[in-house]
N, C-alpha and C positions, 0 to 999 in steps of 0.2 A: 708311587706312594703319596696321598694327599698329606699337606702341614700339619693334620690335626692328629692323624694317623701315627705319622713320623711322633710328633712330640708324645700320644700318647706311649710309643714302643719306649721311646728314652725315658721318660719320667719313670715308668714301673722299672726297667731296668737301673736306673739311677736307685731307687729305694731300692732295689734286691741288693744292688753293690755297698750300700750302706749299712747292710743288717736286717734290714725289715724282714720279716718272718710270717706276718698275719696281716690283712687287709679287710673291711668291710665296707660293704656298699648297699646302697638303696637304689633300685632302678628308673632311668630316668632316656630322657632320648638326647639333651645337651652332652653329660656325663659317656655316651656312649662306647668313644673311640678308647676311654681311658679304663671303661666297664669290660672292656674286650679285651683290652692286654691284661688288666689283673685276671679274664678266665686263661687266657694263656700261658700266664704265670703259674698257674694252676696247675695246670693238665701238665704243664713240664716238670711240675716236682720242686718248683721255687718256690712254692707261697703257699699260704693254706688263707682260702677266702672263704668269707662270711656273708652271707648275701640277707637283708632283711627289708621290711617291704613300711617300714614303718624309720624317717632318719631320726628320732629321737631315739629309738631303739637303739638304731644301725650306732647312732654315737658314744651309747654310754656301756652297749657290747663291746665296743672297741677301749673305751676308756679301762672298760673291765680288765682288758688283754694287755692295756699296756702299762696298768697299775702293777698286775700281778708279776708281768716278765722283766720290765725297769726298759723293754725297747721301744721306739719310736712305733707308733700304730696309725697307719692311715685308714679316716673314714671317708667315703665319696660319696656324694649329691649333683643330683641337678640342680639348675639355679632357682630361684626366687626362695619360698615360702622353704622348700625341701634346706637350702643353708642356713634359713634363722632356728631351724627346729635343733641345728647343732649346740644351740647357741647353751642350753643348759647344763651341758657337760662339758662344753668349752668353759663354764666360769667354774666349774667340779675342776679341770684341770688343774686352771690355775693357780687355786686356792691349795689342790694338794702335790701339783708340781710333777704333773703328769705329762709324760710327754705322747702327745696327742696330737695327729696332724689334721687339719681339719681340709679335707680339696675337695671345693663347692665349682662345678662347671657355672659357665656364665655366658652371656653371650658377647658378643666381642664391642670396640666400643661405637662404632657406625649404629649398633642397634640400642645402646641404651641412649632414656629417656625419650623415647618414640613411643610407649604405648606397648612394645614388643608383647607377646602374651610371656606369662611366667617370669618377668623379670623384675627384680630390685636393686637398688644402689647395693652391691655387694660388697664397694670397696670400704676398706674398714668397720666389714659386718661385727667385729666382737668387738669392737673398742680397744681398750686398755689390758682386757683377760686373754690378750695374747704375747706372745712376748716377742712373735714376731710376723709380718705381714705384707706377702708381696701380692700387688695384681701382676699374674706370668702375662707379658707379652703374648700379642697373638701369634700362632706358628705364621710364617709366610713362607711361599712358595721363593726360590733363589736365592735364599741365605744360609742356606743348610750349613757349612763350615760354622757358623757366626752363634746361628741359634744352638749347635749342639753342644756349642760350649758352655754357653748363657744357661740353658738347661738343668746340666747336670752341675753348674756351678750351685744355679737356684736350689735344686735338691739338695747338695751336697749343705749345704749352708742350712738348709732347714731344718737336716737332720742331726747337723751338731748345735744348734739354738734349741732345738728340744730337749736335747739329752743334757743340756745344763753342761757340756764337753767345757767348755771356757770360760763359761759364768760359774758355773754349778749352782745354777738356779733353774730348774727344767723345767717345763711346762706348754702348753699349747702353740701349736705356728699354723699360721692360716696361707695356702695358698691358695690365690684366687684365679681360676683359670678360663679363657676367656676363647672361646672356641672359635670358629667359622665353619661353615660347609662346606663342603661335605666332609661329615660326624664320622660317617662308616669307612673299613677299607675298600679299596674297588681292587688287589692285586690277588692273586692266586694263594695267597697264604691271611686269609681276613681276619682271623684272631692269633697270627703267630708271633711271636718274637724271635723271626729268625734272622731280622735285619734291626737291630735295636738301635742304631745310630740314623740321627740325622740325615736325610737324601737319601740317594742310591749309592750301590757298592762303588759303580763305573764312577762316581762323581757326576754325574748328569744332576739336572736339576730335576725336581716334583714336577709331574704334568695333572692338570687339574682338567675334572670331567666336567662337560658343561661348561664349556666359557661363556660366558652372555655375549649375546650378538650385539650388534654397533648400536647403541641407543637411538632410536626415531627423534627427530626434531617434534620439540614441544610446539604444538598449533596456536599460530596467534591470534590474538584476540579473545573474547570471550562469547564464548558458544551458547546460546539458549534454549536449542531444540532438544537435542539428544543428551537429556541427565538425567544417573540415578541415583537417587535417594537410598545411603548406608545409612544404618542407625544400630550401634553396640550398645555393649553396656555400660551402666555407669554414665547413663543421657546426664548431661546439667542444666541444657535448654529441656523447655517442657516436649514430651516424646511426643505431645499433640502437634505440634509446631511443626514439626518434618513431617508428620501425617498430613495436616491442611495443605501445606506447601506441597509434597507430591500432590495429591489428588485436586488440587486447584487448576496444576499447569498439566497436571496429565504424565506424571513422573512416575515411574516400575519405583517402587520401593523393597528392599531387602533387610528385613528385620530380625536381629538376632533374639531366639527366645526371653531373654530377661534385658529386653532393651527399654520395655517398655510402650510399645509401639509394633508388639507381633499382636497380629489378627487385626491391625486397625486397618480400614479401610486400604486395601489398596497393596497390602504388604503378601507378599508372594510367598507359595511354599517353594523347597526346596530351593530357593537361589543360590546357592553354594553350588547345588550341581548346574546348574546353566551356565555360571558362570566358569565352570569346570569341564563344559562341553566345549573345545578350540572352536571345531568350523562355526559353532553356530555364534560363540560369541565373535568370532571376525567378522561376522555381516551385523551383526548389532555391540559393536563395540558404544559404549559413551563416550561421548564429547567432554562431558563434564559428570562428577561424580558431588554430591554433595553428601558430608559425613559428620551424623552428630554420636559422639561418644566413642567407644571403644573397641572396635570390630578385632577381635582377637581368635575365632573360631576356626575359620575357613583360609586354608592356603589360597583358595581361587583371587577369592576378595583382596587378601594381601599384594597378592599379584597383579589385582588391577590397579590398586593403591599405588603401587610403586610405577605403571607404565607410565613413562614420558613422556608418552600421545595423549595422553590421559588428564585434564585441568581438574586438578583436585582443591577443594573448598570447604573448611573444616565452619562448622558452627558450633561456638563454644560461649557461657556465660562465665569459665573461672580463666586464671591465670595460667592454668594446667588444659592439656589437652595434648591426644594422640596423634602425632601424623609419621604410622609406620609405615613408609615407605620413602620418610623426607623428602614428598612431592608436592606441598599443598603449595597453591600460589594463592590462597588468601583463607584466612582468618579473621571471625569477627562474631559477634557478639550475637548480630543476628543475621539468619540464612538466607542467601543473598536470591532473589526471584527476578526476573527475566522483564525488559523492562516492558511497562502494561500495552506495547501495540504489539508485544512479542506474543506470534503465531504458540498459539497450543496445538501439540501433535498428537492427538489420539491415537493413529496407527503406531506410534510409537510405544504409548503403553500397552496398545492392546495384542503387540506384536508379545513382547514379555508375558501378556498375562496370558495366552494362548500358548506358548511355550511351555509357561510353566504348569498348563494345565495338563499339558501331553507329559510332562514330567510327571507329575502326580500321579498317574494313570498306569504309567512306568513302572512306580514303585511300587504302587498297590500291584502290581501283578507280579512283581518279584515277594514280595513281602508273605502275599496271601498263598502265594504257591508253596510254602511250606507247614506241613502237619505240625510240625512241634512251634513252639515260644523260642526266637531267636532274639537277641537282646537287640536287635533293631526293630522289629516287629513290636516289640515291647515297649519301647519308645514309643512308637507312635499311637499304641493301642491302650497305654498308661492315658497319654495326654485325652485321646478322644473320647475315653471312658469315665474322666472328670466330672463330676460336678459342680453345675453352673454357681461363682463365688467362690472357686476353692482357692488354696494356694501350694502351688509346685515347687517344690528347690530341686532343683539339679544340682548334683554332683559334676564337678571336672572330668577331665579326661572322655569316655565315650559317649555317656551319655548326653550330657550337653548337646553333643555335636550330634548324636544320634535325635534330637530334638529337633535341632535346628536344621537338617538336613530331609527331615522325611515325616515327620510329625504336620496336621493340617494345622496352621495358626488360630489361635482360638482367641478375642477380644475379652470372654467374659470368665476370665479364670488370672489369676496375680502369679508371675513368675518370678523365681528368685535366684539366683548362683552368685556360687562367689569366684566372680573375675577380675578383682583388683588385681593379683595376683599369679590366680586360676592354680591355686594347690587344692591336693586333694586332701587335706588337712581338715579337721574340725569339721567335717560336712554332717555329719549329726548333730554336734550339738547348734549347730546353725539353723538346722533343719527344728528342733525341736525350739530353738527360740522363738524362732519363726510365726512358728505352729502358735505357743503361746499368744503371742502378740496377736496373731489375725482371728484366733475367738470360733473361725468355723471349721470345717471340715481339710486338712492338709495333709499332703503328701509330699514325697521325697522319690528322687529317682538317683540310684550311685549306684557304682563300682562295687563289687568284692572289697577291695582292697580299702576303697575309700571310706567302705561301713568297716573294716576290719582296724586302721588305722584311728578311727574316735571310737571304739564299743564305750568307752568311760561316759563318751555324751550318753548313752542308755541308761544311764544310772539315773534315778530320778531320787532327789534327797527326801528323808520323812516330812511329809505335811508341803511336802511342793506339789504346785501346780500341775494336772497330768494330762499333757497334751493330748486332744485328737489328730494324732500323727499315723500316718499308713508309709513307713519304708522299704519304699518296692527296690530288691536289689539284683539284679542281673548277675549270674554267680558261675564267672567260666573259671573259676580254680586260678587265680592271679591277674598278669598285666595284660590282658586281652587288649589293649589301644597298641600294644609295640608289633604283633602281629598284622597292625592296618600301615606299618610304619615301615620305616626301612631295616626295622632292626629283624621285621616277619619275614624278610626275602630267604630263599631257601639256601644261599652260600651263608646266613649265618646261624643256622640250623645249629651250628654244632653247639654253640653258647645259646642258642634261645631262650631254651627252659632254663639256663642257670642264671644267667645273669636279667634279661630282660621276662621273661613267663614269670618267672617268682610263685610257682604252684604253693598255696598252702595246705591244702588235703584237708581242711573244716568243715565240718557241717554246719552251716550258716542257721539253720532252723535250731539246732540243740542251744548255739549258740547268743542266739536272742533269750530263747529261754532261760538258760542259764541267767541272764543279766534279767529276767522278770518281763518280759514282754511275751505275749502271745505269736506265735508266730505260724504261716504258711507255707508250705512250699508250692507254685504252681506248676503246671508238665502239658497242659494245653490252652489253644487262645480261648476258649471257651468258658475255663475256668477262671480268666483273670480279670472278667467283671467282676464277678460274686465276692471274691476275695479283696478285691477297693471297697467291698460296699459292707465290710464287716466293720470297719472304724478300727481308732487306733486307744491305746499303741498297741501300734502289731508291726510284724516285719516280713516284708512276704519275698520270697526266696525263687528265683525260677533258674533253671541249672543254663548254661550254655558251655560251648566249646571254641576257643580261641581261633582256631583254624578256622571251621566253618564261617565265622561273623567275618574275619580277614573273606574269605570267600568272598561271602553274600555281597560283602560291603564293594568288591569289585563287578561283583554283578551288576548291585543297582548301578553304579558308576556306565555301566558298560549300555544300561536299559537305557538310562537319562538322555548319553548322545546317541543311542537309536532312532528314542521317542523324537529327536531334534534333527534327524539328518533329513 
């Protein structure tokens, strides 16, 4: 049993043995392991869970439950944006002496302030509107006696500081829990509580899957041939600056869609899967990586970020800046270029841009080989269907990535998402500020969830402004991204739909209309020029299925290192 696993079986167990009766959550992929013991608490006739797909909801449902019963009520969140959204009913607690648990997953602390996607300084997220506040220790592997104490102490403690048991002052306690991977179980019982304590029964220690191999020696000196050009989001150097720089010296550039710098000369589709093809990236590994802003999208990238063969070189103009994989060996203001008798390698880029042309080629033939609108198809066929001046916001979670993954880069169209963060939070009304602000023709590209999560941004006030906004929403009945995850593997089938799918069963069309917007629903790729080209506001709806996209999206995966071997 993995640490994460282990703590999460103790914790639910610890709140059962304390009284807890009712539990709510929002689905998330940090929050996981702790998502799966409260379905198992479930299914045994312990708890009665509450699952909502919105965490301001999921909080003040809960505040609801544990207003009315006088018990302690846990809400759970993934980290960043999802634990501040607790944050309005943690100060309702306070003020009416609610005992309210608030446990926000987090990532552990190796990975904060690196840029990590989805994360914020959690510690001390409520301030003073708690009455009490631990960050839990990360589970580790070999101290099973030690931590299963520390544990059920931390529990035991939280839940008599909420109930006011000693003060008789009750009110909100934060824990803050701070995970590592691997999230899921890997043992013959993935969401049970059949082993609630700490370790294994025999006393044996936790075996963890995947150990990482011996680190490679970092290569000395500094390399000037083989580098590629990352560019995230949230550039603070101008996103032209890594564009001249690649295409002077002859550098593959990889540009995330709201970087700033996708479609400028030289920026590649699909590099997330090249870089996600092994063999073909071992014969074209980088020497050197040069990285302006915030590359938070693509595991491949993180991946190469972190390799130790790998001289990584951040170019930054603020105080602040990402280096998650705490690999860079230098930072500086400006990006550092190869000194002027240093050989430019053509074959180098053009080995890349040939690659990723056979990629391209890849995808279009997975893509175009299905009759119907699959929410990846749609991605791409949103973006190419644009017109020229427009402006896009994407939404977190799939479509982004479904952007930045398969979508042809386009220079003369403005992209927008909100990656400080990367919550699926407020993407309407961001999308309709947006829209405002840029005066022409805009679009939006989200989630179900993530249009379901702000409907209130569709409210447009008497005598305001009414954006030309077109939100195109891909609509598989809930969390279609945890199906591409490990949470879609088929040993967690049992909990899928409950905890992670989050079906809501809405009609997405009725439901624009309802809030005054005109709306479509599309059913072929045929149709979904016509329907961008009606203006907004409108809300154009095209149905998908969770499974199938999980499919597809291994497809293409699988097309990519074909097109490359």
């Amino acid at each position: 049993m993995n640490p994460s696993t282990a703590f999460a079986r103790v914790l639910v167990d610890e709140l059962l043995r304390g009284g807890v009766t009712d539990a709510v959550l929002a689905p998330g992929s940090r929050s996981a392991s702790v998502a799966l013991a409260l379905a198992a608490a479930e299914r045994a006739g312990r708890l009665r869970l509450h699952v909502r797909i919105d965490e301001r909801t999921a909080a003040f449902l809960a505040l609801g439950l544990a207003k009315a019963s006088g018990r302690p009520v846990p809400v759970l969140t993934t980290s960043g944006t999802a634990a501040a959204h607790l944050h309005a009913a943690v100060l309702e607690a306070d003020a009416s002496g609610i005992p309210l648990l608030a446990l926000t997953a987090d990532r552990p602390p190796e990975l904060r302030g690196t840029g990590a996607n989805q994360t914020i300084d959690q510690r001390g997220l409520y301030g003073g509107a708690v009455r009490w506040a631990a960050d839990v220790g990360v589970p580790e592997a070999g101290r099973e006696a030690a931590q299963n104490r520390y544990w059920r102490s931390l529990v035991a403690k939280a839940l008599v500081v909420a109930r006011g048991a000693v003060s008789a002052d009750p009110g909100p306690v934060h824990l803050n829990l701070a995970l590592r991977e691997p999230l899921l179980p890997e043992d013959d019982d993935p969401a049970g509580l059949t082993a609630p304590w700490a370790g294994r029964a025999d006393g044996a220690p936790w075996t963890e899957a995947g150990e990482p191999a011996p680190a490679a020696p970092r290569r000395a000196g500094r390399p000037v041939g083989r580098t590629l050009v990352v560019v995230g989001d949230g550039t603070v150097l101008p996103a032209e600056n890594a564009s001249a720089l690649a295409d002077r010296w002859g550098w593959p550039l990889i540009a995330e869609p709201s970087s700033g710098t996708w479609g400028h000369r030289g920026s590649l589709r699909g590099g997330a899967l090249l870089l996600g093809a092994a063999d073909w990236l071992a014969a074209h590994r980088p020497d050197r990586v040069v990285v302006v802003g915030r590359p938070t999208l693509s595991r491949p990238v993180s991946a190469l970020l972190a390799d130790p063969a790998v001289r990584v070189e951040i170019g930054t103009s603020s105080s602040r800046w990402a280096d998650a994989g705490r690999n860079s060996s230098l930072v500086g203001r400006d990006l550092v270029a190869p000194e002027p008798s240093a050989p430019v390698l053509p074959e180098w880029f053009e080995s890349w841009q040939r690659a990723a042309a056979r990629v391209g080629s890849a995808i279009d033939a997975v893509l175009d080989a299905s009759p119907v609108l699959t929410a990846a198809r749609l991605a791409r066929d949103t973006v190419a269907a644009l017109p020229s001046g427009a402006l896009l916001v994407l939404g977190s979670s799939t479509p982004v990535r479904d952007v930045d993954r398969l979508a042809v880069p386009r220079h003369d169209i403005t992209v927008l998402a909100n990656r400080g963060v990367a919550g699926i939070d407020g993407t309407v009304s961001t999308a309709v500020g947006a829209a405002l602000a840029h005066g022409g023709p805009a679009f939006a590209l989200m989630g179900d969830l993530t249009f379901l999560h702000d409907l209130t941004g569709l409210l447009l006030g008497e005598g305001d402004a009414v954006p030309d906004l077109t939100v195109v929403v891909p609509d598989n009945d809930g969390g279609g991204i945890f199906a591409q995850l490990e949470p879609g593997e088929a040993r967690y089938a049992r909990d899928y739909r409950r905890v992670f799918g989050t079906p809501h069963g809405r009609d997405l069309v009725a439901v624009a209309q309802g809030l005054g917007w005109a709306a479509t629903r599309v059913r072929s790729p045929g149709e979904l020029g016509a329907a961008l080209a009606l203006g907004g506001p409108r809300v154009v709806v095209v149905g998908t299925d969770q499974r199938a996209e999980a499919t597809l999206a291994g497809q293409v995966r699988q097309a990519a290192a074909d097109a490359l071997s």
